[in-house]
mmCIF file of the N, C-alpha and C atoms, coordinates in Angstrom:
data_MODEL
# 
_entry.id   MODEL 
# 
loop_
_atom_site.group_PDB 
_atom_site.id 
_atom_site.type_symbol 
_atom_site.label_atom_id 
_atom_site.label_alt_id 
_atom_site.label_comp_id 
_atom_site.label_asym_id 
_atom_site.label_entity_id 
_atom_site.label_seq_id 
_atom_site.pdbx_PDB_ins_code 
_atom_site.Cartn_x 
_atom_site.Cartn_y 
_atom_site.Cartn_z 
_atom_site.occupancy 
_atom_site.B_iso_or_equiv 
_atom_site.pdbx_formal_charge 
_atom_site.auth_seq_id 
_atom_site.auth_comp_id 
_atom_site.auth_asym_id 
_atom_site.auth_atom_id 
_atom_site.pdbx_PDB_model_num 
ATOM 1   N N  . UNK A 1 1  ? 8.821   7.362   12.249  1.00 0.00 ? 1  UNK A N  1 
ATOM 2   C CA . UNK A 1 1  ? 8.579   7.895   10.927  1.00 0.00 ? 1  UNK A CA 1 
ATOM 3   C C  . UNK A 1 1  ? 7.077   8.119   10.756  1.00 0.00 ? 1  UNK A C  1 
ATOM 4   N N  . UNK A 1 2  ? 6.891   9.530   10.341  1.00 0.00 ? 2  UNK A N  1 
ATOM 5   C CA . UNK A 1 2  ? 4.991   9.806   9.879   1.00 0.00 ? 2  UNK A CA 1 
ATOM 6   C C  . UNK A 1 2  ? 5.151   9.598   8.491   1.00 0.00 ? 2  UNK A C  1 
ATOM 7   N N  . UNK A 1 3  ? 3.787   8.560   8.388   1.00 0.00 ? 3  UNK A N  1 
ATOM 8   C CA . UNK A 1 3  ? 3.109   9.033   6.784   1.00 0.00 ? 3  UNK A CA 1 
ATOM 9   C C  . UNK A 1 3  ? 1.738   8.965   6.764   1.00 0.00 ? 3  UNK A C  1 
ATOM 10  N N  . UNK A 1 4  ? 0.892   8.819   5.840   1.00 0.00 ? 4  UNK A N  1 
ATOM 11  C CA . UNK A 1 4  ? -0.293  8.335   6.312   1.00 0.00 ? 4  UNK A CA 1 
ATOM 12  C C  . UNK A 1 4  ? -0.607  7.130   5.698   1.00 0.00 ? 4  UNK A C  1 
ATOM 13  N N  . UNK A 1 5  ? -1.121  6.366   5.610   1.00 0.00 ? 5  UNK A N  1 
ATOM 14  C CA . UNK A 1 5  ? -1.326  4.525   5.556   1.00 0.00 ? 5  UNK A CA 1 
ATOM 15  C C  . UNK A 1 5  ? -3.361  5.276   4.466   1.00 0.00 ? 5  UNK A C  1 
ATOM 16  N N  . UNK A 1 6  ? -3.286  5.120   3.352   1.00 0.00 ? 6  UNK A N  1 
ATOM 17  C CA . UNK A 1 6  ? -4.226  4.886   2.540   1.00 0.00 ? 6  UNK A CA 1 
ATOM 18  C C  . UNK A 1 6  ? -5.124  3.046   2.749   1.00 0.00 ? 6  UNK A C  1 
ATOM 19  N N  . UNK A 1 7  ? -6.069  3.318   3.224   1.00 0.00 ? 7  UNK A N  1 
ATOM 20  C CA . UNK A 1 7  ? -6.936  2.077   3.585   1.00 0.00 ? 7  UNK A CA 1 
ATOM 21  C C  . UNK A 1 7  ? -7.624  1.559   1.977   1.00 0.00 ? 7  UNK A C  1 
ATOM 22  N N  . UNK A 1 8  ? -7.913  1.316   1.022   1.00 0.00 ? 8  UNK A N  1 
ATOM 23  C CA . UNK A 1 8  ? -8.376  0.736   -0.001  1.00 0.00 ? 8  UNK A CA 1 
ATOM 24  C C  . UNK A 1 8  ? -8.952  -0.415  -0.118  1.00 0.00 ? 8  UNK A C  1 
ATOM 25  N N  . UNK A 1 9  ? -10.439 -0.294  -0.681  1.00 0.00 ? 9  UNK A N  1 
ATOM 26  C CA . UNK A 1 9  ? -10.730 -1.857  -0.372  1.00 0.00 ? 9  UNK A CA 1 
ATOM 27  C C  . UNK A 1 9  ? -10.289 -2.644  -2.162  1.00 0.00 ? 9  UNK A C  1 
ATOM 28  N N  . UNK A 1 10 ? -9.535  -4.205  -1.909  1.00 0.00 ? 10 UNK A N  1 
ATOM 29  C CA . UNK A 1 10 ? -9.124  -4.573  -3.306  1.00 0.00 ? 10 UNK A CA 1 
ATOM 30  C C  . UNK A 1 10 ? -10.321 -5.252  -4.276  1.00 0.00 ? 10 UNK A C  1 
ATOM 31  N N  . UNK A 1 11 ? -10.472 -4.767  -5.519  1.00 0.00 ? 11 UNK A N  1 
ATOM 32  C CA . UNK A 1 11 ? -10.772 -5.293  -5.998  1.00 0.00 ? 11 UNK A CA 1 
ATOM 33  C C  . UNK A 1 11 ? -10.300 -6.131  -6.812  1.00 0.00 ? 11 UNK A C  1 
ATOM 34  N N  . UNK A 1 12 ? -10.362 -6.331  -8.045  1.00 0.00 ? 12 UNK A N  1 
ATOM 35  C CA . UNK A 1 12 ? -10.102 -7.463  -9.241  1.00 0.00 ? 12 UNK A CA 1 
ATOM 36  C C  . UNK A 1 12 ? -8.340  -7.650  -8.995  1.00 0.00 ? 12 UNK A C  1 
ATOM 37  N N  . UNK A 1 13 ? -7.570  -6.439  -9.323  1.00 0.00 ? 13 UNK A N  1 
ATOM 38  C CA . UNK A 1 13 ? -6.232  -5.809  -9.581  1.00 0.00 ? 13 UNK A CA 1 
ATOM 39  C C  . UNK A 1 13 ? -6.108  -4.708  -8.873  1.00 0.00 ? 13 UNK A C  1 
ATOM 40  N N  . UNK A 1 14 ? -5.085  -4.522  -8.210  1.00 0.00 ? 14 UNK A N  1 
ATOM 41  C CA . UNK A 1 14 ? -4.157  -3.023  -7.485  1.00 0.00 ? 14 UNK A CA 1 
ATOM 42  C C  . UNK A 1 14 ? -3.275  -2.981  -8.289  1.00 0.00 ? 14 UNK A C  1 
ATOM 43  N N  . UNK A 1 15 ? -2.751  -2.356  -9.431  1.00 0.00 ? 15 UNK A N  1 
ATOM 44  C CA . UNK A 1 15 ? -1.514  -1.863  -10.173 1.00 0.00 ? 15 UNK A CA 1 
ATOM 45  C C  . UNK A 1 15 ? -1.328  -0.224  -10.104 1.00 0.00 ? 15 UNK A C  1 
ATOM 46  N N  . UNK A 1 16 ? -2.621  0.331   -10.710 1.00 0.00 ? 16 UNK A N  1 
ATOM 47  C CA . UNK A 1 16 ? -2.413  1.939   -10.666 1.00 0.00 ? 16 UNK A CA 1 
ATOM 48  C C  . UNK A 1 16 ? -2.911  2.555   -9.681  1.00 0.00 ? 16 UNK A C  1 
ATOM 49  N N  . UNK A 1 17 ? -1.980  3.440   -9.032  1.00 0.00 ? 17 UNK A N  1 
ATOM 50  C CA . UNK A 1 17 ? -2.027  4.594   -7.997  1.00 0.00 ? 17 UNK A CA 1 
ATOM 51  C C  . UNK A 1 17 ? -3.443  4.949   -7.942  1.00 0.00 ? 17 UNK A C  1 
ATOM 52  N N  . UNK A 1 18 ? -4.078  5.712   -6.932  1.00 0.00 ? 18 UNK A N  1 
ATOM 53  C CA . UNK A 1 18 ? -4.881  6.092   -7.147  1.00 0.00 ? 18 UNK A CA 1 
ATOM 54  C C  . UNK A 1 18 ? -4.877  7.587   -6.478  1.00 0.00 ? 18 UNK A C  1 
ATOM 55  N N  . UNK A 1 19 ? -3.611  8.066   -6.473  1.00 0.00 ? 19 UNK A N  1 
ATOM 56  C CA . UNK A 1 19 ? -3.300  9.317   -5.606  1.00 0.00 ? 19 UNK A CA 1 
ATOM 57  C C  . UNK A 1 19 ? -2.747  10.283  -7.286  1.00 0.00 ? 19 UNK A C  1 
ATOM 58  N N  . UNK A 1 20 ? -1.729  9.421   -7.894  1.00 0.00 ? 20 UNK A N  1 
ATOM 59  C CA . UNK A 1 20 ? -0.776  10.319  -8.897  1.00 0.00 ? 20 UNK A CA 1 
ATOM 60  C C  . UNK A 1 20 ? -1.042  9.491   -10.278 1.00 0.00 ? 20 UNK A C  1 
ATOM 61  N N  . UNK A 1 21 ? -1.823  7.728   -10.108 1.00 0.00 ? 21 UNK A N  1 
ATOM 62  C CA . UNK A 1 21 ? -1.800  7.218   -11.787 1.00 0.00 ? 21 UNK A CA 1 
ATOM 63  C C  . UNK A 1 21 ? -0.835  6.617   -12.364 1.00 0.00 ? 21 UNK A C  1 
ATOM 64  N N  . UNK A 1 22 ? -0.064  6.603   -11.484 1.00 0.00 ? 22 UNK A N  1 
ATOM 65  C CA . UNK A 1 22 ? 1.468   6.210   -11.945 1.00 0.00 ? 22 UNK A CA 1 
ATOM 66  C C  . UNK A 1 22 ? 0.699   4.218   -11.680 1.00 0.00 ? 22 UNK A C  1 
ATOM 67  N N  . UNK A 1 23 ? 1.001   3.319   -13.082 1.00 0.00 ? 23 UNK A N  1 
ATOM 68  C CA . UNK A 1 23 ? 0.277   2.443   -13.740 1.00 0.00 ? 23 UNK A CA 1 
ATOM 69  C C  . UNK A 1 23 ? 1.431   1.271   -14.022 1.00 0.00 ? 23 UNK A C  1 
ATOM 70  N N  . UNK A 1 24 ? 2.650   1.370   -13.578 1.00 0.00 ? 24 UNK A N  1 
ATOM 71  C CA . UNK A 1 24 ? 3.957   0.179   -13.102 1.00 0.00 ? 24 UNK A CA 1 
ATOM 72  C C  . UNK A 1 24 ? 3.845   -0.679  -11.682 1.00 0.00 ? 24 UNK A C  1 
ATOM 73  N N  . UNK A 1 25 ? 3.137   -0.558  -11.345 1.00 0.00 ? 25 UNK A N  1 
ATOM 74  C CA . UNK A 1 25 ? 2.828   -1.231  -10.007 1.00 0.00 ? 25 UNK A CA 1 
ATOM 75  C C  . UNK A 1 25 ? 3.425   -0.925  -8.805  1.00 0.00 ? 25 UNK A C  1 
ATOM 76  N N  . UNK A 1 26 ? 3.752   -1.429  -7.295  1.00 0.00 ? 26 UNK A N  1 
ATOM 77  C CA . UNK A 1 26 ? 4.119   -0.876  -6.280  1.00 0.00 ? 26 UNK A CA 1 
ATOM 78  C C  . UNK A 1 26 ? 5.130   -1.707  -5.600  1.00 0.00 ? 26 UNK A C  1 
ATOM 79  N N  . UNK A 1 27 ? 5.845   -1.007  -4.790  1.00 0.00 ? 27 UNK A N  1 
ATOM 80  C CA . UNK A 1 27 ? 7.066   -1.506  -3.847  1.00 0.00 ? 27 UNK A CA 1 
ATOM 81  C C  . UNK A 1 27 ? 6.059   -2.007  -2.755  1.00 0.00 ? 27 UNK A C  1 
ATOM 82  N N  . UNK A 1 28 ? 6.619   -2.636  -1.697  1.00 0.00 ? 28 UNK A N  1 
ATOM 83  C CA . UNK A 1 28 ? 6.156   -3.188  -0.770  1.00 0.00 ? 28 UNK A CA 1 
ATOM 84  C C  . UNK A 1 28 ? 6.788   -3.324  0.713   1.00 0.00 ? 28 UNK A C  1 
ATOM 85  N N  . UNK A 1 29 ? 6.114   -2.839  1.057   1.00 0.00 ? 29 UNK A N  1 
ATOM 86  C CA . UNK A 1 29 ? 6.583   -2.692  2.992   1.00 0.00 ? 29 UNK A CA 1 
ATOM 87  C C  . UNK A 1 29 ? 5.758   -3.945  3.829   1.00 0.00 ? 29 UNK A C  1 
ATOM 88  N N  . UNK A 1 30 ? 6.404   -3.895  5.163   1.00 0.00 ? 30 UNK A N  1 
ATOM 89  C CA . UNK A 1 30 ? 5.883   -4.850  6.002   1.00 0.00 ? 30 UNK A CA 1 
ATOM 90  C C  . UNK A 1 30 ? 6.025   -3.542  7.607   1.00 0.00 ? 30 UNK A C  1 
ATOM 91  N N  . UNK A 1 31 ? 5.079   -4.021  8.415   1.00 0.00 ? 31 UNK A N  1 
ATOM 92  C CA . UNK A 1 31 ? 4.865   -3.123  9.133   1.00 0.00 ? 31 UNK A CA 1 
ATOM 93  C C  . UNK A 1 31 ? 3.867   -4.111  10.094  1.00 0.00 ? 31 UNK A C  1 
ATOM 94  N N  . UNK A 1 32 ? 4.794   -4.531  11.212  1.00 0.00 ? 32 UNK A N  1 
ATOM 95  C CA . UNK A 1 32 ? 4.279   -4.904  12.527  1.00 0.00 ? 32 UNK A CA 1 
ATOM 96  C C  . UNK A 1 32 ? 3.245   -3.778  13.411  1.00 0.00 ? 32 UNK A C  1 
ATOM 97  N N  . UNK A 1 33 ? 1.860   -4.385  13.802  1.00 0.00 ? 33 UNK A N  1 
ATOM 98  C CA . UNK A 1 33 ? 1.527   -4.269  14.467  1.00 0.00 ? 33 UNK A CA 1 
ATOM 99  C C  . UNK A 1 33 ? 0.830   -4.620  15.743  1.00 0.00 ? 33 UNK A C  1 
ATOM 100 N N  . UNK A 1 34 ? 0.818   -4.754  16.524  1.00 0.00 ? 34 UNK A N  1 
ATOM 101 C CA . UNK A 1 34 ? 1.246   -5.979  17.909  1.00 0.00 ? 34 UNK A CA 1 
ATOM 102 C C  . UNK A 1 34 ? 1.340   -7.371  16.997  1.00 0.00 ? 34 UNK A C  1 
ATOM 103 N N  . UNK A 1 35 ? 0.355   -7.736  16.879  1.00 0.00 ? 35 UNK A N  1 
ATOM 104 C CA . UNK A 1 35 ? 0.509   -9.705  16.735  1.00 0.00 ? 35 UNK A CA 1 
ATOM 105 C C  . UNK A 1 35 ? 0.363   -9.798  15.315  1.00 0.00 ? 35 UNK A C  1 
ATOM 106 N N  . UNK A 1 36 ? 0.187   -9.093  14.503  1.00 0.00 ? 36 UNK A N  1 
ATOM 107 C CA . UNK A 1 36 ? -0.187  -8.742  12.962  1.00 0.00 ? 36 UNK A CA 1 
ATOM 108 C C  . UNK A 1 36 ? 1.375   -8.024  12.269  1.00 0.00 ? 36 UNK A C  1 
ATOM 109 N N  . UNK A 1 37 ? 0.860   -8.673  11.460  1.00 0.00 ? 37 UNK A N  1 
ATOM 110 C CA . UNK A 1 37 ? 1.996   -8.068  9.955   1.00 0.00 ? 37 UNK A CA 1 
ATOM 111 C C  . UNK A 1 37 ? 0.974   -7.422  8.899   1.00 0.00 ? 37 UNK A C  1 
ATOM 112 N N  . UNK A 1 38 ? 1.463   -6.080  8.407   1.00 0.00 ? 38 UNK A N  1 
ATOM 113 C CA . UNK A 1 38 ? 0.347   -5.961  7.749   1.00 0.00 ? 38 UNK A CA 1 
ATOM 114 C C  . UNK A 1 38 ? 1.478   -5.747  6.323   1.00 0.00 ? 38 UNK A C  1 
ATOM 115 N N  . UNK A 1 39 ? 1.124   -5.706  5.172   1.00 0.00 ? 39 UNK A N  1 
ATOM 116 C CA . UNK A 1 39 ? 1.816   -6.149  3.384   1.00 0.00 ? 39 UNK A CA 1 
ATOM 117 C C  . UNK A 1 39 ? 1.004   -4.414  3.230   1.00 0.00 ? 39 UNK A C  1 
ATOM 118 N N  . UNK A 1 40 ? 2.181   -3.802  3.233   1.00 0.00 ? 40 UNK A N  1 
ATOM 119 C CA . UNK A 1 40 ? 1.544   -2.258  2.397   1.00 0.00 ? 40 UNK A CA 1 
ATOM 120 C C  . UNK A 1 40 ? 2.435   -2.190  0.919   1.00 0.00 ? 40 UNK A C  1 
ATOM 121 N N  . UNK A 1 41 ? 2.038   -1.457  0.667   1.00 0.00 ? 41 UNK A N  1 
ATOM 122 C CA . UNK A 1 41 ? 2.133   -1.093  -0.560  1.00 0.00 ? 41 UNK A CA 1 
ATOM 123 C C  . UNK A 1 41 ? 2.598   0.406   -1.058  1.00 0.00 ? 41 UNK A C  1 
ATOM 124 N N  . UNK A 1 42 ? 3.692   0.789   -1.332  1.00 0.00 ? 42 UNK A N  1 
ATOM 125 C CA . UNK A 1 42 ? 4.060   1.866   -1.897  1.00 0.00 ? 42 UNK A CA 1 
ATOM 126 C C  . UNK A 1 42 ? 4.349   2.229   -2.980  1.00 0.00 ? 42 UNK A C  1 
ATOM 127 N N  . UNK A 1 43 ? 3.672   3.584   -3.510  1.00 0.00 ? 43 UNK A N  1 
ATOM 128 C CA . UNK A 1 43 ? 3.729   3.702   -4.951  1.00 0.00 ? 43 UNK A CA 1 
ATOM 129 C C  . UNK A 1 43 ? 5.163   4.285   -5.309  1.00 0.00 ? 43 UNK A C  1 
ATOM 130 N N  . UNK A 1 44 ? 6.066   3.906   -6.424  1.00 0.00 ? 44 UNK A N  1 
ATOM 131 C CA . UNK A 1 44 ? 7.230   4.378   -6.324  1.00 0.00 ? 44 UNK A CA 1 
ATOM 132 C C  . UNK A 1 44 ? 7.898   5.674   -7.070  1.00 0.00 ? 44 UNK A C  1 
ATOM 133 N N  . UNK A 1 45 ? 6.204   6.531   -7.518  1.00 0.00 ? 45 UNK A N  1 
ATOM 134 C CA . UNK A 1 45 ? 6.373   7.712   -8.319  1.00 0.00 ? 45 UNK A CA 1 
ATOM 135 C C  . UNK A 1 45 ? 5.564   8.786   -7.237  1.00 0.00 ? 45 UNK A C  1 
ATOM 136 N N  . UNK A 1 46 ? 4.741   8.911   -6.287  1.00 0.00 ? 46 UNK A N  1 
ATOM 137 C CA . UNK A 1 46 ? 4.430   9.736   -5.587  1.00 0.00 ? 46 UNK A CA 1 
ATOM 138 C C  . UNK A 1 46 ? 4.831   9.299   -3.867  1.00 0.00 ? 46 UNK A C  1 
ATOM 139 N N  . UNK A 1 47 ? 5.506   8.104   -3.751  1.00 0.00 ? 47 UNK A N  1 
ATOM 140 C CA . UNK A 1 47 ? 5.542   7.781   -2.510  1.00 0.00 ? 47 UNK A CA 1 
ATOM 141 C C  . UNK A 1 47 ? 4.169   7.617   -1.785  1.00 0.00 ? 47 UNK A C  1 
ATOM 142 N N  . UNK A 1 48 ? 2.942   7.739   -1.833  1.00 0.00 ? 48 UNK A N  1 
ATOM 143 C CA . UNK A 1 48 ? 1.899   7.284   -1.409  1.00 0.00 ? 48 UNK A CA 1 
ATOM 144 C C  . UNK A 1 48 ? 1.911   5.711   -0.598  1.00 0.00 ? 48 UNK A C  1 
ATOM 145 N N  . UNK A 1 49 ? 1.223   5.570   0.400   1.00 0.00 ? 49 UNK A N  1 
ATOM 146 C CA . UNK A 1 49 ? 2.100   4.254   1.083   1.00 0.00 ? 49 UNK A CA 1 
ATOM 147 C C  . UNK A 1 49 ? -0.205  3.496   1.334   1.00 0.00 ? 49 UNK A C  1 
ATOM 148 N N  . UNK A 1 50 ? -0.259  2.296   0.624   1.00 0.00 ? 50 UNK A N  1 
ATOM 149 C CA . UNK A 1 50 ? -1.568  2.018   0.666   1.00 0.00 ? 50 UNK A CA 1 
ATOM 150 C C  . UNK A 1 50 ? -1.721  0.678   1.626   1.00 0.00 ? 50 UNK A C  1 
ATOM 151 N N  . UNK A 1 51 ? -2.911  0.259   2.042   1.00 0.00 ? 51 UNK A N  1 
ATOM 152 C CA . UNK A 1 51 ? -3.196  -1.014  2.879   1.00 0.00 ? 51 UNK A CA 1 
ATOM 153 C C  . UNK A 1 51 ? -4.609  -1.738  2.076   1.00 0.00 ? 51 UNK A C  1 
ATOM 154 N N  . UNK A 1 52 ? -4.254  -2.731  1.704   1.00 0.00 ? 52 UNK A N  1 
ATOM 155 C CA . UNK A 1 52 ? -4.988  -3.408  1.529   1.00 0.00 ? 52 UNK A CA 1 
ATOM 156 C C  . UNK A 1 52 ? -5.722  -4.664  2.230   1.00 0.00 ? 52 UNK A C  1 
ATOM 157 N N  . UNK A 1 53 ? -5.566  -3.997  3.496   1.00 0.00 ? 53 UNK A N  1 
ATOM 158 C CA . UNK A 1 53 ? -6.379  -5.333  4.162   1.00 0.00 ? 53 UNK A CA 1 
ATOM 159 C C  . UNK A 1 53 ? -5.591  -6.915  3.995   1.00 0.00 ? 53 UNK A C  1 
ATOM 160 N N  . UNK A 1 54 ? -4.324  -6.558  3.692   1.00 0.00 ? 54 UNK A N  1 
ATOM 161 C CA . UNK A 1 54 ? -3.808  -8.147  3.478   1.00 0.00 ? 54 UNK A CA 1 
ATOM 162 C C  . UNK A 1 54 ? -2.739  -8.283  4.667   1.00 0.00 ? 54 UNK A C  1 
ATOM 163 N N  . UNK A 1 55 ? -3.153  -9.079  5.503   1.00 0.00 ? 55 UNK A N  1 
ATOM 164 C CA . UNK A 1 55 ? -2.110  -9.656  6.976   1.00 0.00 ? 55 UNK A CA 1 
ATOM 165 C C  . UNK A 1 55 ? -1.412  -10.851 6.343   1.00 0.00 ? 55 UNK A C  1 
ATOM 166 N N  . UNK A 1 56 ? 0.310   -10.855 7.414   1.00 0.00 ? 56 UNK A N  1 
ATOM 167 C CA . UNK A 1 56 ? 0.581   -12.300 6.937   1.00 0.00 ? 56 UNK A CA 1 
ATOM 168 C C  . UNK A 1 56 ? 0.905   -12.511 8.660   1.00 0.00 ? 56 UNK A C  1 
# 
């Protein structure tokens, strides 16, 4: 599957989009990469898919 992965650095709060504004907050994906899990974030009014630098 292609999309493109939005890199964002977090500040205070992540709630509103920053592609479409849409201000309800985001769905959430998990997405292995070799030894890493990375916590993305998808907006659920433009589909925009974001990374915040957060591994689990």
């Amino acid at each position: 599957m292609d999309y493109e992965v939005i890199n964002i650095k977090l500040e205070d709060e992540f709630k509103i989009c920053i592609s479409c504004g849409y201000a309800d907050g985001f769905h959430t994906m998990l997405k292995k990469e070799d030894d890493i899990t990375k916590w993305l974030f998808i907006c659920p009014s433009c589909h925009s898919i974001f990374d915040i630098n957060h591994t689990l």
